[in-house]
C-alpha atoms as an extended CHARMM CRD file, in Angstrom:
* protein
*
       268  EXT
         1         1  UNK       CA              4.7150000000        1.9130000000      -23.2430000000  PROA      1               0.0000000000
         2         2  UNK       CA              5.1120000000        1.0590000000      -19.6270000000  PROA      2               0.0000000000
         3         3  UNK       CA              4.8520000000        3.8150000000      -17.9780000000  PROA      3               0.0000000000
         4         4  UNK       CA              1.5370000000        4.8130000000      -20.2620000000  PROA      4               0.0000000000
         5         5  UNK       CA             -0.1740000000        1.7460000000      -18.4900000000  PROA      5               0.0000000000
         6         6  UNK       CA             -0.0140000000        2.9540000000      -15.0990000000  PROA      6               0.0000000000
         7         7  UNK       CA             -1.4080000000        6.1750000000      -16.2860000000  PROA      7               0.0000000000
         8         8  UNK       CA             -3.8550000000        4.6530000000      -17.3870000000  PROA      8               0.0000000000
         9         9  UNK       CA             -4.4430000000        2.3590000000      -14.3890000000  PROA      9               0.0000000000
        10        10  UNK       CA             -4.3910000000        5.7060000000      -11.8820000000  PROA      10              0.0000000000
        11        11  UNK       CA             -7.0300000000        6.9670000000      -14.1140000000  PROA      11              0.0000000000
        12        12  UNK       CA             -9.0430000000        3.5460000000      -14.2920000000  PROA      12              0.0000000000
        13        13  UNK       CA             -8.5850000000        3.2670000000      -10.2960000000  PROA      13              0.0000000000
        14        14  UNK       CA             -9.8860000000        7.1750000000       -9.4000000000  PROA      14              0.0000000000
        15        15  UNK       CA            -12.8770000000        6.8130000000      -11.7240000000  PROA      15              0.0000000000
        16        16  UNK       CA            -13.9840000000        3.4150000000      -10.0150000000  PROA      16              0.0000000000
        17        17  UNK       CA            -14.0810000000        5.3310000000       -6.6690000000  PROA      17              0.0000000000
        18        18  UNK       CA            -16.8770000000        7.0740000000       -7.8320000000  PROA      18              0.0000000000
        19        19  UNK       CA            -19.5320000000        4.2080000000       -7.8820000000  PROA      19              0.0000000000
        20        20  UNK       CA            -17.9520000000        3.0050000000       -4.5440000000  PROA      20              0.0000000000
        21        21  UNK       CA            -18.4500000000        6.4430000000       -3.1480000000  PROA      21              0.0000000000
        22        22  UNK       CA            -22.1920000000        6.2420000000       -4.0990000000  PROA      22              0.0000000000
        23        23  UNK       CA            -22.5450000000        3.1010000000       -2.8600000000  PROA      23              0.0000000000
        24        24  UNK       CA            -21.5610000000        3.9340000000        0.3440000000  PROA      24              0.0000000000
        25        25  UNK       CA            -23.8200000000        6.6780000000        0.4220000000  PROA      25              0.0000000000
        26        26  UNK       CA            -26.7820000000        4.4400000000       -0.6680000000  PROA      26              0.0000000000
        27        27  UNK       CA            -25.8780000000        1.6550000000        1.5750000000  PROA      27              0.0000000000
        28        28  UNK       CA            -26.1890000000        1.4980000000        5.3170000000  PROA      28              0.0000000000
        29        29  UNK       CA            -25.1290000000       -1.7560000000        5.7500000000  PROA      29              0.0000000000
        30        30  UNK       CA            -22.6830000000       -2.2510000000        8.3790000000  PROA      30              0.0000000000
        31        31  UNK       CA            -20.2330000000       -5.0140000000        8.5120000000  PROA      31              0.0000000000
        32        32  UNK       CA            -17.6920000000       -5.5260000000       11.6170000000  PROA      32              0.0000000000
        33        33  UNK       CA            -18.8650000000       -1.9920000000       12.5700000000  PROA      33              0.0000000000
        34        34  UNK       CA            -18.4040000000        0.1070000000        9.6500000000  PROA      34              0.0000000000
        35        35  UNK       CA            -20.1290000000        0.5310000000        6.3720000000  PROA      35              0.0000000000
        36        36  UNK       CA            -19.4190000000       -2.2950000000        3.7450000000  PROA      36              0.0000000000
        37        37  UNK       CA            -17.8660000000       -0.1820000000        1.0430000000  PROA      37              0.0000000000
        38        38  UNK       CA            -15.1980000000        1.3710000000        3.5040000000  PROA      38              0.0000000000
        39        39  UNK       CA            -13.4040000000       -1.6730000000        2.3260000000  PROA      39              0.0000000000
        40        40  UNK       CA            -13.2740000000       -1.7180000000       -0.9050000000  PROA      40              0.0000000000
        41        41  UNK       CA            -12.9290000000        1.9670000000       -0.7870000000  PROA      41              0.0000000000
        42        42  UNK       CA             -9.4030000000        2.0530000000        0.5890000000  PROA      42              0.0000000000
        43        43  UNK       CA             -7.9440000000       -0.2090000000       -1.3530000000  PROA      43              0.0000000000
        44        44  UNK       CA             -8.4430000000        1.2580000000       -4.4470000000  PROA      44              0.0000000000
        45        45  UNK       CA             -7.1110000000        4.2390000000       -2.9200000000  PROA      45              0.0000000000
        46        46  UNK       CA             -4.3330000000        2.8760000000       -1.8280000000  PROA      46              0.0000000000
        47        47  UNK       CA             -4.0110000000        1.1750000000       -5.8390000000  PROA      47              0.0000000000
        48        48  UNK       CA             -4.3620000000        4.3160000000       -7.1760000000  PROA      48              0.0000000000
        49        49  UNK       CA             -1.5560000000        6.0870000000       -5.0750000000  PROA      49              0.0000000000
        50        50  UNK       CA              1.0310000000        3.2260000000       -6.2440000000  PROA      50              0.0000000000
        51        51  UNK       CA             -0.2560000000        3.6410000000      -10.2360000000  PROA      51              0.0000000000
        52        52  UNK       CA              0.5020000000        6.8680000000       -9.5610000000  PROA      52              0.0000000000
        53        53  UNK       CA              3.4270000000        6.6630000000       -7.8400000000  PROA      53              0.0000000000
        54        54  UNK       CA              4.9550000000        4.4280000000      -10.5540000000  PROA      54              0.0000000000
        55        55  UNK       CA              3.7110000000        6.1610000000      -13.7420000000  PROA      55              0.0000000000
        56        56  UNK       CA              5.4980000000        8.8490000000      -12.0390000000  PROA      56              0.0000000000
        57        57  UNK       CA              8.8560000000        7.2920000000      -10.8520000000  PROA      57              0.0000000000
        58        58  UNK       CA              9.0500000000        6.1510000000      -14.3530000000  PROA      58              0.0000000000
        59        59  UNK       CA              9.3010000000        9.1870000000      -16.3040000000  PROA      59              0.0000000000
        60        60  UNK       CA             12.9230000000        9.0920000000      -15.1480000000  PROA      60              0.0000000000
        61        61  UNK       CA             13.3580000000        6.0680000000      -17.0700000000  PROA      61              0.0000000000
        62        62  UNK       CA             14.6300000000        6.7520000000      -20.9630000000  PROA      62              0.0000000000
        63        63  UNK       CA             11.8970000000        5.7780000000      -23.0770000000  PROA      63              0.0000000000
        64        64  UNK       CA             13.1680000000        3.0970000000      -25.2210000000  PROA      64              0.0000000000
        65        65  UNK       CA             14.1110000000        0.9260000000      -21.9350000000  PROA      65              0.0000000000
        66        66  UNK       CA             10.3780000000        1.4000000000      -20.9010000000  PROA      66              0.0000000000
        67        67  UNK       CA              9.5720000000       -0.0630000000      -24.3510000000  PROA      67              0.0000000000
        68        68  UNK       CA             10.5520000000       -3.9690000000      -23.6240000000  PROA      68              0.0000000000
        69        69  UNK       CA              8.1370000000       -6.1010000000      -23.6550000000  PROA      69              0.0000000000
        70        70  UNK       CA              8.6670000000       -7.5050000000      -20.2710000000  PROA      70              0.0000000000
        71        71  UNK       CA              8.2680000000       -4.3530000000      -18.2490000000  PROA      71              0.0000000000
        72        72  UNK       CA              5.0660000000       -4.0320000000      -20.6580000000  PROA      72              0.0000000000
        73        73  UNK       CA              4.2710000000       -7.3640000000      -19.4660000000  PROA      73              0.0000000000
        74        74  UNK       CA              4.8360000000       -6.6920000000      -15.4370000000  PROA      74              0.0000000000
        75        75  UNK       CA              2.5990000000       -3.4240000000      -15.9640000000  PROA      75              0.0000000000
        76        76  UNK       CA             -0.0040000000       -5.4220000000      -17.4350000000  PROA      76              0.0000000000
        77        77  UNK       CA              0.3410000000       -7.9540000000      -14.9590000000  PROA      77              0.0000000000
        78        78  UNK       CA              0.2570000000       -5.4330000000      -11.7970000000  PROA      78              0.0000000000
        79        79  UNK       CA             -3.1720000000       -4.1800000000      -12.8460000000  PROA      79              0.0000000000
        80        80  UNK       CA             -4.3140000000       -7.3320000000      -13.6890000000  PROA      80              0.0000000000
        81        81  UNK       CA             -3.8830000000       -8.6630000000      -10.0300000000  PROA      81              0.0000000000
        82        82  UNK       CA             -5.2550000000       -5.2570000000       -8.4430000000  PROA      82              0.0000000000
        83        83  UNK       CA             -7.9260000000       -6.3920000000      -10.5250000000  PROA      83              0.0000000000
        84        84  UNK       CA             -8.8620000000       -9.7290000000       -8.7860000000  PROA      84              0.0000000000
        85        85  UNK       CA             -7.5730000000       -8.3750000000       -5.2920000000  PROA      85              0.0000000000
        86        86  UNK       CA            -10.1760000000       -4.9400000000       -6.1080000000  PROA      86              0.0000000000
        87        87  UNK       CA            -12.9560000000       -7.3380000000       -7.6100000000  PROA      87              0.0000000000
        88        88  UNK       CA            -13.2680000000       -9.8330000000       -5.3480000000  PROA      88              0.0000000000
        89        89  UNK       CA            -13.0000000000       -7.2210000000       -2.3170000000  PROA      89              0.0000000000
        90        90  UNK       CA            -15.8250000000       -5.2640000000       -4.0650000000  PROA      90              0.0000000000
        91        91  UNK       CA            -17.7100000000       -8.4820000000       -4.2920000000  PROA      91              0.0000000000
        92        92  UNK       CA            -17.4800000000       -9.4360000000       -0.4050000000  PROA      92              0.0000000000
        93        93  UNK       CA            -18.4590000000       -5.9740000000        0.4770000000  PROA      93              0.0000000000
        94        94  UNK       CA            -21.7660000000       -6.6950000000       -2.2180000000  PROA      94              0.0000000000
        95        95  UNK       CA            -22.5280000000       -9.4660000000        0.2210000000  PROA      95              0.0000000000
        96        96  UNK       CA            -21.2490000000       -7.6440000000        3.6340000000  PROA      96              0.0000000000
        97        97  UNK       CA            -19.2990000000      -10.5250000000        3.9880000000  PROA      97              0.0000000000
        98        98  UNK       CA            -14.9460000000      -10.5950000000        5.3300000000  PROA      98              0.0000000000
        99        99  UNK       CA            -12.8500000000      -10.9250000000        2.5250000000  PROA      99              0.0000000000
       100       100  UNK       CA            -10.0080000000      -11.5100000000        3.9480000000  PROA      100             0.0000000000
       101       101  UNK       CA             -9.5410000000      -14.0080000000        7.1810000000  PROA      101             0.0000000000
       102       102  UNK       CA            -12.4680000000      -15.5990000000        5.5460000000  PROA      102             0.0000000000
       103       103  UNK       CA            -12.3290000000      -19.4310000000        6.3440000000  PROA      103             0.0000000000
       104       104  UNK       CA            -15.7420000000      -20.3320000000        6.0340000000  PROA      104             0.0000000000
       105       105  UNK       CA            -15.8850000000      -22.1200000000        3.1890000000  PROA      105             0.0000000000
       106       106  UNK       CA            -13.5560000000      -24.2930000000        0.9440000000  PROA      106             0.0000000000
       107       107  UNK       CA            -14.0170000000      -21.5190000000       -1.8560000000  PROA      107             0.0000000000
       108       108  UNK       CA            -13.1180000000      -18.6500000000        0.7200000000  PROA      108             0.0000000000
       109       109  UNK       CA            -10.1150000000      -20.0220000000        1.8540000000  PROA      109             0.0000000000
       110       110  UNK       CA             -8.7670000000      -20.8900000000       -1.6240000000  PROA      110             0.0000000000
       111       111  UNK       CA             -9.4650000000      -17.0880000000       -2.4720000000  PROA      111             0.0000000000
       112       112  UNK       CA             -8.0330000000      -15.4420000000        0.7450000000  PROA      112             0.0000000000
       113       113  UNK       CA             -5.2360000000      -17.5300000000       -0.1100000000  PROA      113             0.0000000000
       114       114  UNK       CA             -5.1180000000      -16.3070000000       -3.5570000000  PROA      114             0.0000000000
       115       115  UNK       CA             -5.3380000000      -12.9290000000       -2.6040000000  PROA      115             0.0000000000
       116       116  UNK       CA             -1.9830000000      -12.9760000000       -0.2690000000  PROA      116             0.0000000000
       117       117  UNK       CA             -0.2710000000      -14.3310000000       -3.4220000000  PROA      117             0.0000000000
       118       118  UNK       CA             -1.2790000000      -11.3740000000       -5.3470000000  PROA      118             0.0000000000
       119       119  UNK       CA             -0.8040000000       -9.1400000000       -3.1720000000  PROA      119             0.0000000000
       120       120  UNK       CA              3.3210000000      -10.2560000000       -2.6980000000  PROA      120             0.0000000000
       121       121  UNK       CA              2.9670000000      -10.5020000000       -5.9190000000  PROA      121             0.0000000000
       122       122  UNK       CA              2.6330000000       -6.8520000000       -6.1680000000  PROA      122             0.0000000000
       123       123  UNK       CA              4.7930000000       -5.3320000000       -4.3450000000  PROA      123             0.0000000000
       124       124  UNK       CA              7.4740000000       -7.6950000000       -5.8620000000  PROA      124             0.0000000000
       125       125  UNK       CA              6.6560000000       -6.5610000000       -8.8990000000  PROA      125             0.0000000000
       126       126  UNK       CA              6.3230000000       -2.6790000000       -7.5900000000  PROA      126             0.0000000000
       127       127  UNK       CA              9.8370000000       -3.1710000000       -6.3910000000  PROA      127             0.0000000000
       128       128  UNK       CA             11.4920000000       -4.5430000000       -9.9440000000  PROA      128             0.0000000000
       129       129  UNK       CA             10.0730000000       -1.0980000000      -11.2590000000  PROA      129             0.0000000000
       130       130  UNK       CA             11.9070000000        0.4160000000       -8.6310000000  PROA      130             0.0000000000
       131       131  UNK       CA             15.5850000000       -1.3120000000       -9.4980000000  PROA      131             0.0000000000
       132       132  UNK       CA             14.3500000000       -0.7220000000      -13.1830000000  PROA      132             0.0000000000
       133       133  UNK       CA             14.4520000000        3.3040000000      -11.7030000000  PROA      133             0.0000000000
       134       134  UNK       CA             17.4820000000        3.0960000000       -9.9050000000  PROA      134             0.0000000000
       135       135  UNK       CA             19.2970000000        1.1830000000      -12.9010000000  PROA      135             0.0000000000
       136       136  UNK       CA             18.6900000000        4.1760000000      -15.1520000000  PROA      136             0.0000000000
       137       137  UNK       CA             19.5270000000        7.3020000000      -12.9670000000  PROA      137             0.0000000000
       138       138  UNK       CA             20.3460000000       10.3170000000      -15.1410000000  PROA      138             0.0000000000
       139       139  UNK       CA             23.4650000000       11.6760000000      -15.1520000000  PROA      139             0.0000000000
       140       140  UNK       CA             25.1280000000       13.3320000000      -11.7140000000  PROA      140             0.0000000000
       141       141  UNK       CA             25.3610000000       16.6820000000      -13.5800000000  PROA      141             0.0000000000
       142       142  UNK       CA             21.6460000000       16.5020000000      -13.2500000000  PROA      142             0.0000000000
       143       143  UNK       CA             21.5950000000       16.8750000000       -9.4880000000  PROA      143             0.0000000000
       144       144  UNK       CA             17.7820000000       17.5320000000       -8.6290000000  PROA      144             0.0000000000
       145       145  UNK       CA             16.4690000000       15.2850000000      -11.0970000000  PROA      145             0.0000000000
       146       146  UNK       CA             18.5250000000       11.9450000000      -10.0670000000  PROA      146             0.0000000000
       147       147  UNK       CA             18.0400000000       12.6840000000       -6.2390000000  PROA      147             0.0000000000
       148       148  UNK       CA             14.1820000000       12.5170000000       -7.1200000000  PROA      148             0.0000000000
       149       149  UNK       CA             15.0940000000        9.3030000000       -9.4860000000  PROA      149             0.0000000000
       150       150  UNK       CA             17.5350000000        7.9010000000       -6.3430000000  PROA      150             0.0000000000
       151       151  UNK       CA             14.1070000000        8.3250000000       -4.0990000000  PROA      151             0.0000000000
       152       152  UNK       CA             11.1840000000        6.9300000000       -6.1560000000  PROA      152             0.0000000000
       153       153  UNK       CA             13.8040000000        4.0300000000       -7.0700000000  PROA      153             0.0000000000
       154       154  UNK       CA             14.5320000000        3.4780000000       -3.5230000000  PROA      154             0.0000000000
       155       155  UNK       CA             11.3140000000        4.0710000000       -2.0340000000  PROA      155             0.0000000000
       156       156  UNK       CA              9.5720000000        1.7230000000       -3.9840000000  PROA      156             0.0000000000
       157       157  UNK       CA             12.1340000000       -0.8100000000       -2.9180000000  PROA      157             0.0000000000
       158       158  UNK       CA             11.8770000000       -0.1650000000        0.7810000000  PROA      158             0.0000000000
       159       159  UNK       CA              8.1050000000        0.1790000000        0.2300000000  PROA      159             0.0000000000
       160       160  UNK       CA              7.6230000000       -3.4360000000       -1.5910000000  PROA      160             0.0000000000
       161       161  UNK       CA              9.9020000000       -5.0480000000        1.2280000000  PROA      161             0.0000000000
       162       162  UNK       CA              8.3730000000       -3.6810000000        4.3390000000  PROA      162             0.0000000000
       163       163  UNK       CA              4.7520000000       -4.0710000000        2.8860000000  PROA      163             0.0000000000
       164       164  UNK       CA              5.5730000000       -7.6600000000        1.7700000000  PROA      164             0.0000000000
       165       165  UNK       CA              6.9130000000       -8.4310000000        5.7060000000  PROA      165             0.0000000000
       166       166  UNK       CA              4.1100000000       -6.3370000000        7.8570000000  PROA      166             0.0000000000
       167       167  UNK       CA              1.5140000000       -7.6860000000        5.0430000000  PROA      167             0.0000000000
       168       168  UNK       CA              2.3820000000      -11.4140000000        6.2080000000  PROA      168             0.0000000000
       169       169  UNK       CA              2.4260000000      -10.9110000000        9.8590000000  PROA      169             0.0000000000
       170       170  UNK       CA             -0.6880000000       -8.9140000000        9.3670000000  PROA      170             0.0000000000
       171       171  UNK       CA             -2.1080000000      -12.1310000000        7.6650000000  PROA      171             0.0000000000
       172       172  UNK       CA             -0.5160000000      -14.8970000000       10.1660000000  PROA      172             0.0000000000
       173       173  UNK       CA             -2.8700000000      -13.1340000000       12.7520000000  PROA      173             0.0000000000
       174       174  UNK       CA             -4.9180000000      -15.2060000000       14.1150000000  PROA      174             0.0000000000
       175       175  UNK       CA             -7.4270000000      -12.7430000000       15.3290000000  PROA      175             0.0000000000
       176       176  UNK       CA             -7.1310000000      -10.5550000000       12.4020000000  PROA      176             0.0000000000
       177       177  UNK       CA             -5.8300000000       -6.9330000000       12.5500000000  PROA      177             0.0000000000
       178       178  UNK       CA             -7.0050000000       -6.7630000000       15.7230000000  PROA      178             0.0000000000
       179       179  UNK       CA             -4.2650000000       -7.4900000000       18.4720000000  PROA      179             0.0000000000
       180       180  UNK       CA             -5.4710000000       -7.5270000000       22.8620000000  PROA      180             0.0000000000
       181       181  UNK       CA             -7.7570000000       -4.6010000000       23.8950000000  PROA      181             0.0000000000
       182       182  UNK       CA            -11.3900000000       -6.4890000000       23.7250000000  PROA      182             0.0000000000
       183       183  UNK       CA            -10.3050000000       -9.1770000000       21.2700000000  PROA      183             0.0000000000
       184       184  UNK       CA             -9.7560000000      -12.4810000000       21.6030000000  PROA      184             0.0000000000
       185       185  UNK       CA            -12.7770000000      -12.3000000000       23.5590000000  PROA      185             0.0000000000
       186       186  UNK       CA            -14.9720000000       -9.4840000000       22.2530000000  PROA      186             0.0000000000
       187       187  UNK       CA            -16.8000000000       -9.4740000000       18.4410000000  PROA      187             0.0000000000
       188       188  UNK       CA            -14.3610000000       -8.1220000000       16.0430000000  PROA      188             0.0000000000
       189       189  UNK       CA            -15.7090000000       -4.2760000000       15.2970000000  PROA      189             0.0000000000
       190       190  UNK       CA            -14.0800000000       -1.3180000000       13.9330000000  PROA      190             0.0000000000
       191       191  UNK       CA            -17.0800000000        0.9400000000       15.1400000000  PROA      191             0.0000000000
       192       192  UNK       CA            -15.1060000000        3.6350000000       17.0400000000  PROA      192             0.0000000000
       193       193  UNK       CA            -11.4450000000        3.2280000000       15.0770000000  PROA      193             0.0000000000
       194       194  UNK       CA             -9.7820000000        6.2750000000       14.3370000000  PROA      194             0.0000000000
       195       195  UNK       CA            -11.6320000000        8.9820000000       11.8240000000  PROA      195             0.0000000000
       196       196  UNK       CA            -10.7570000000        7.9190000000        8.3740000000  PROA      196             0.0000000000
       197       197  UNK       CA             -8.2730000000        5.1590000000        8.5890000000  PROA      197             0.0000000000
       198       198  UNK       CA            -10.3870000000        3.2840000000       11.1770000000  PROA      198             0.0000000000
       199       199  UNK       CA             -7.4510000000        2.1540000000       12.9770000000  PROA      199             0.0000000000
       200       200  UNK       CA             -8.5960000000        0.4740000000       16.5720000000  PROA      200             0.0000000000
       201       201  UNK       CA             -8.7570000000        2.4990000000       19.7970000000  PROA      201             0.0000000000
       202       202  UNK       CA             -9.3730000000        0.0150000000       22.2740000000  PROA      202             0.0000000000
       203       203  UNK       CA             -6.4810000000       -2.5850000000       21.1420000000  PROA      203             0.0000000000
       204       204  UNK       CA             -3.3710000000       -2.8020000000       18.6260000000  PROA      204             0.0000000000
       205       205  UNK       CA             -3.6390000000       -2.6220000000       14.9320000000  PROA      205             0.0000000000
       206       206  UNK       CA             -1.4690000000       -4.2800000000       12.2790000000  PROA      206             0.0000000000
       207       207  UNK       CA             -2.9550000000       -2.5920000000        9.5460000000  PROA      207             0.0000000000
       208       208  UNK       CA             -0.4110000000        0.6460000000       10.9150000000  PROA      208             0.0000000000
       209       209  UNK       CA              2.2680000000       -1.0700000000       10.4860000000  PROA      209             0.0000000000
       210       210  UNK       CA              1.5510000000       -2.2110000000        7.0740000000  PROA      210             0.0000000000
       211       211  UNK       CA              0.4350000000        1.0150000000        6.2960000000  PROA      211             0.0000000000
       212       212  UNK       CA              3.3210000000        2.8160000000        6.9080000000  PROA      212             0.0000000000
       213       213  UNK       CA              5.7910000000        0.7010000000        5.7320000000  PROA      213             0.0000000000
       214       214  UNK       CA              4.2060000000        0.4030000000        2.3430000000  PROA      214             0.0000000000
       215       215  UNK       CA              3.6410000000        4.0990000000        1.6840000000  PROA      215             0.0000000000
       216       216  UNK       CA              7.3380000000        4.7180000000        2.2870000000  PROA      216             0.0000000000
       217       217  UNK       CA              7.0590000000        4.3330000000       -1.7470000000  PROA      217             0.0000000000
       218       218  UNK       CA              5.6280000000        7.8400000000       -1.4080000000  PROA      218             0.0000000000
       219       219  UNK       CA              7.1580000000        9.0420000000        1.9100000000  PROA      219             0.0000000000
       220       220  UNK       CA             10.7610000000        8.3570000000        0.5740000000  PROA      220             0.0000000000
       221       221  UNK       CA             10.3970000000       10.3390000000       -2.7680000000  PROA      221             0.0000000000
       222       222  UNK       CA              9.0110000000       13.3420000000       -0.5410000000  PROA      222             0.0000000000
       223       223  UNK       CA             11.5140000000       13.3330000000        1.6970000000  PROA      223             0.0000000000
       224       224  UNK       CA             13.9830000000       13.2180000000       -1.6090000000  PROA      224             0.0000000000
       225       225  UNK       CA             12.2750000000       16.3280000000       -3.1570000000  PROA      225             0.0000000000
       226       226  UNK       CA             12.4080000000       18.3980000000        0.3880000000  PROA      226             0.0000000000
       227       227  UNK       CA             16.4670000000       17.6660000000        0.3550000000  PROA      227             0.0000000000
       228       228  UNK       CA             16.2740000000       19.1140000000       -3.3030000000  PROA      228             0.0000000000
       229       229  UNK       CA             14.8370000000       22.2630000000       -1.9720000000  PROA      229             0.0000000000
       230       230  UNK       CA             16.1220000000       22.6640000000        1.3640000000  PROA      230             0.0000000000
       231       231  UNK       CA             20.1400000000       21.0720000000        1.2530000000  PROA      231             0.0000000000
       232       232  UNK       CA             23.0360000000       21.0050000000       -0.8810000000  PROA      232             0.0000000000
       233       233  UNK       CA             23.7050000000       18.6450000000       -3.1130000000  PROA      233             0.0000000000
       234       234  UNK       CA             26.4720000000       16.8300000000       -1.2400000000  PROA      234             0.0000000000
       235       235  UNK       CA             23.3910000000       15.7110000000        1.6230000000  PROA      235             0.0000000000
       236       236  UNK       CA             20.7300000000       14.7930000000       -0.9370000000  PROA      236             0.0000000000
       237       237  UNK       CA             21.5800000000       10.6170000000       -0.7880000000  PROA      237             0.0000000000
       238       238  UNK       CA             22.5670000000       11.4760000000        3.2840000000  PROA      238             0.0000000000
       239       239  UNK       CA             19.1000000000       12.5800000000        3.4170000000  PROA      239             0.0000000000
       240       240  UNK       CA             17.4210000000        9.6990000000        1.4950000000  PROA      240             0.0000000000
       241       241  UNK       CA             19.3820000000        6.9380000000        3.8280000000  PROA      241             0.0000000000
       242       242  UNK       CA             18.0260000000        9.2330000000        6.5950000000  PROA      242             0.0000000000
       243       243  UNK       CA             14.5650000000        8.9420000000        5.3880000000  PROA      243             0.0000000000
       244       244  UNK       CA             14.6730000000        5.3420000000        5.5090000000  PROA      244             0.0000000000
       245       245  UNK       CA             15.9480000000        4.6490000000        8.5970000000  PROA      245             0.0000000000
       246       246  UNK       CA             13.5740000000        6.7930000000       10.1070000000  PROA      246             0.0000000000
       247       247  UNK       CA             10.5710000000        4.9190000000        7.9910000000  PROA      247             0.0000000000
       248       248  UNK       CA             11.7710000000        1.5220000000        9.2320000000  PROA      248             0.0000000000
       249       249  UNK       CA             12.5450000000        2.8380000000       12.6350000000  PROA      249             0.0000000000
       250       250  UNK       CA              8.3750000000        4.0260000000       12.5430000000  PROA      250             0.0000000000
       251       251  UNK       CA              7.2380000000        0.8290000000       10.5580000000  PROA      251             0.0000000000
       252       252  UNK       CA              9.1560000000       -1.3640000000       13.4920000000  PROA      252             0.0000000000
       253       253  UNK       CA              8.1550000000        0.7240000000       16.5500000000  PROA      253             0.0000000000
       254       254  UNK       CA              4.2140000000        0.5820000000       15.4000000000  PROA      254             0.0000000000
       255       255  UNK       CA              4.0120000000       -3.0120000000       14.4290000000  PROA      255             0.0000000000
       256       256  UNK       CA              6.0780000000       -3.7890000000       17.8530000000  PROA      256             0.0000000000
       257       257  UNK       CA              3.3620000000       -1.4720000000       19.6920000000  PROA      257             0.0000000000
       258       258  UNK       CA              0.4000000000       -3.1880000000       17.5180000000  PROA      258             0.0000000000
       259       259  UNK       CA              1.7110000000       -6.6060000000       19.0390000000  PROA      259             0.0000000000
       260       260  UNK       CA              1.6300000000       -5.9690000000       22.3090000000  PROA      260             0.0000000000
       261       261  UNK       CA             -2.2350000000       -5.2810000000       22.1850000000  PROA      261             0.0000000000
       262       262  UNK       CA             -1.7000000000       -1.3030000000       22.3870000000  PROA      262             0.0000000000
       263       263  UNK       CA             -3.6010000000        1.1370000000       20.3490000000  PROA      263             0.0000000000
       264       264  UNK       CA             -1.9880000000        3.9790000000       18.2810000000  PROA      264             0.0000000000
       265       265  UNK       CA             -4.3960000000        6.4700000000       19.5860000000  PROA      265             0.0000000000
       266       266  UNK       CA             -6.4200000000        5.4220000000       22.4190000000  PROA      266             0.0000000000
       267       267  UNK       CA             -9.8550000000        5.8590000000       23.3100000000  PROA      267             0.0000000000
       268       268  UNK       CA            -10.7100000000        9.0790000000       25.6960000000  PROA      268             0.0000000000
């Protein structure tokens, strides 16, 4: 069953970060100032927080819809490309070399471009799940439950969209993720960014953008299951629109302060 796969995926995902983990530990190779595995790291974090995310929106789906063979099929398919995009990330870490604005080589520009078509790929595909969620809401007397079903289905809407539109501008850069501050001009480093993400402090980041608006697949949920504990019933959808106008609003204001060469948090 659908919904089965992604649990399975989440649990696939998680255990791989354990041999990353030790391989960053291990390895103290650097590569455009942080460790090689940081990488590769991230992303399957990131892959395991949407598994999650949609083995969980689904359970609001009636079983026997989540048994056709072409959600089956888009499930399948979803892992399948966090496969390659995973894989081939690991494999450029392996060889502390840039996955992505890799142009090199022939090869390495046929495989960044590969990897921008998987990655549309899926969110498009995260985003059928979600109007899969929203076209199987339970019924109204169920209050709590479909105002959690209205946000997964929603957020992972909103989520696919605004990843898919922050991902390309993020890719069109020419310079990167890295926008003013020392670059062009300076070697692209992340050596300083900001602790864990690794966002620059010297110049703007489109990775914050991106960020953002594709975790609104989680944020929007959240923000569905506070309303369920902290408003009537009446302001549950009020507070859903709310919550996604408000993640645009953020998604917009960082990528526009990313552009013009201005870092989230600056250096002191």
């Amino acid at each position: 069953m659908t919904k089965d796969v992604f649990v399975w995926l989440t649990i696939i995902t998680s255990a791989l970060m354990v041999p990353i983990v030790s391989a960053w530990m291990l390895d103290d190779r650097m590569f455009q100032g942080v460790n090689v595995w940081i990488k590769p790291l991230k992303f399957l974090a990131s892959t395991a927080v949407l598994f999650g995310t949609l083995a969980w929106a689904l359970t609001f789906v009636p079983t026997a819809t989540l048994q056709a063979p072409t959600l089956v099929a888009l499930a399948i398919a979803l892992g399948a490309l966090a496969a390659f995009e995973i894989g081939y990330i690991s494999l450029q870490a392996a060889r502390a070399e840039a996955s992505h604005y890799n142009a090199t080589t022939a090869f390495h520009r046929m495989m960044y471009g590969l990897m921008g078509i998987a990655a549309v790929a899926m969110l498009a595909i995260s985003g059928i799940f979600g109007a899969v969620v929203l076209n199987n809401l339970p019924a109204p007397a169920d209050t709590a439950t479909r105002t959690l079903a209205i946000g997964a289905g929603v957020g992972l809407i909103l989520g696919s969209v605004l990843g898919t539109v922050t991902g390309l501008a993020l890719g069109s850069n020419p310079t990167g993720h890295w926008v003013g501050g020392a670059f062009p001009g300076g070697a692209p480093t992340d050596a300083g960014g900001l602790a864990l993400l690794g966002w620059s402090r010297t110049g703007g980041d489109l990775r914050i953008a991106h960020l953002v608006g594709m975790h609104l697949m989680q944020a929007v949920p959240l923000a569905a299951w506070l309303a369920t504990l902290a408003l009537p019933a009446a302001l549950h959808v009020p507070a859903i629109a709310a919550a996604c106008l408000l993640g645009t609003a953020t998604t917009w204001l960082v990528y526009v302060q990313a552009s013009a060469g201005v870092p989230l948090v600056a250096a002191g």
